[in-house]
Every structure is written in C-alpha cells, then in structure tokens.
C-alpha positions in Angstrom: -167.6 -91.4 0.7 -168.6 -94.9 2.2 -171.8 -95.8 2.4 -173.1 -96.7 6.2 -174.8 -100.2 6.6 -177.9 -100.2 8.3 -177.3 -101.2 11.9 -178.7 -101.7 15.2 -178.6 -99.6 18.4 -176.6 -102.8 20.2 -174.4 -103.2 17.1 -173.3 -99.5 17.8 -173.3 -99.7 21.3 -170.8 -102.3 20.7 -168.2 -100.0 18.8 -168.6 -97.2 20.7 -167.4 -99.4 23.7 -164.4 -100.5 21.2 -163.6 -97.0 20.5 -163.0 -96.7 24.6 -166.7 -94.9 25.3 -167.7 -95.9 29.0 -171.5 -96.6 29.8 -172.6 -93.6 31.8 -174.7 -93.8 35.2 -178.3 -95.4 34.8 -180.7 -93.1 36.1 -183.7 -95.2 35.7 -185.4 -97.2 33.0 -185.2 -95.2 29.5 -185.3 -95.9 25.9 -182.0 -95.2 25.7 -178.3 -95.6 27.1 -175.8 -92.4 27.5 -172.0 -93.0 27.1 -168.8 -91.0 27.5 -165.1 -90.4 27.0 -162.9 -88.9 28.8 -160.0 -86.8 27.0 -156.6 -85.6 28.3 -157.8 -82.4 29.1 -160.5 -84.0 32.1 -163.5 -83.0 29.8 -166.1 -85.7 29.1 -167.5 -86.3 25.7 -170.9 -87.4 26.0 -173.1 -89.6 23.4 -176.8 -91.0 23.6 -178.1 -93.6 21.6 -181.7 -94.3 21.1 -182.7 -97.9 22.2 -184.0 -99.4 18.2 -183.9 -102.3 16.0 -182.8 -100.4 13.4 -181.3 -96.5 13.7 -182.0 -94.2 11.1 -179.0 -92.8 9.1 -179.0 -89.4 10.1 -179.6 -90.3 13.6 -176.2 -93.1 13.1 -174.7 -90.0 11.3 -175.6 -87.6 14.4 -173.9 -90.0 16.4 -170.8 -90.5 14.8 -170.1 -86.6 14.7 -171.0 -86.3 18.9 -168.0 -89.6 19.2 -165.8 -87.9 16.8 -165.8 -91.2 14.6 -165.6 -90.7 10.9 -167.7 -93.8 8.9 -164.3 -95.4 7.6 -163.7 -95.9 11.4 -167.5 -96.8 12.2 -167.3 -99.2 9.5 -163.8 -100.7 10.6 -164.6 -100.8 14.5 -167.8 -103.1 13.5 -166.5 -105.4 11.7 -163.9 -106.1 13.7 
C-alpha cells in the first residue's frame, strides 16, 4: 500500500482538476469548494474539499473514494 504525503487542500484541488473534475457553481463565500464529473451515463459525481493548510488523512482518504481515485493515481496526478 502507498503511503499518502501530507498535502494541501490547493495541492488536491489541483489533481482533482487533472483528473478532469470541473469546479461546481459558487453559491457564496464558504470554507470550501465543491467539484464534479460528469460520466457517460449524464450522472454527476460530486466531491467537496475542505478549504485547509493541511487535510487530514482520512479526510484525503474520504476524498479519494467520492473521485474514484486510488492513492497510486493521487500520488501520480500530483507529481506530475
């Protein structure tokens, strides 16, 4: 199993956006920012991430499952 570095809400922001999520509507100020996917079938998959310095590894892991990402693929994706 690969170990997860310890990474920042914008760092995975950024590969979510690689992986071909879209930033959802803003509705207001919040602490944090929804994004989605659309799949062949019309349905939207949809993923929020917490605005921190630093997110929590079950909260990075929480995130991973709702985008379908496994860590190989996190961990490829951000250091690209």
């Amino acid at each position: 199993m690969v170990n997860l570095p310890s990474v920042s809400s914008a760092e995975v922001l950024r590969v979510l956006r690689k992986a071909g999520f879209i930033d959802a509507p803003h509705r207001g100020k919040g602490s944090h920012v929804a994004l989605y996917h659309g799949d062949k079938h019309g349905r939207k998959n949809l993923v929020i991430v917490p605005k921190r310095s630093t997110l929590p590894k079950g909260t990075l892991l929480a995130i991973l499952n709702q985008a379908g990402l496994t860590r190989t693929e996190f961990i490829r994706l951000l250091k690209e």
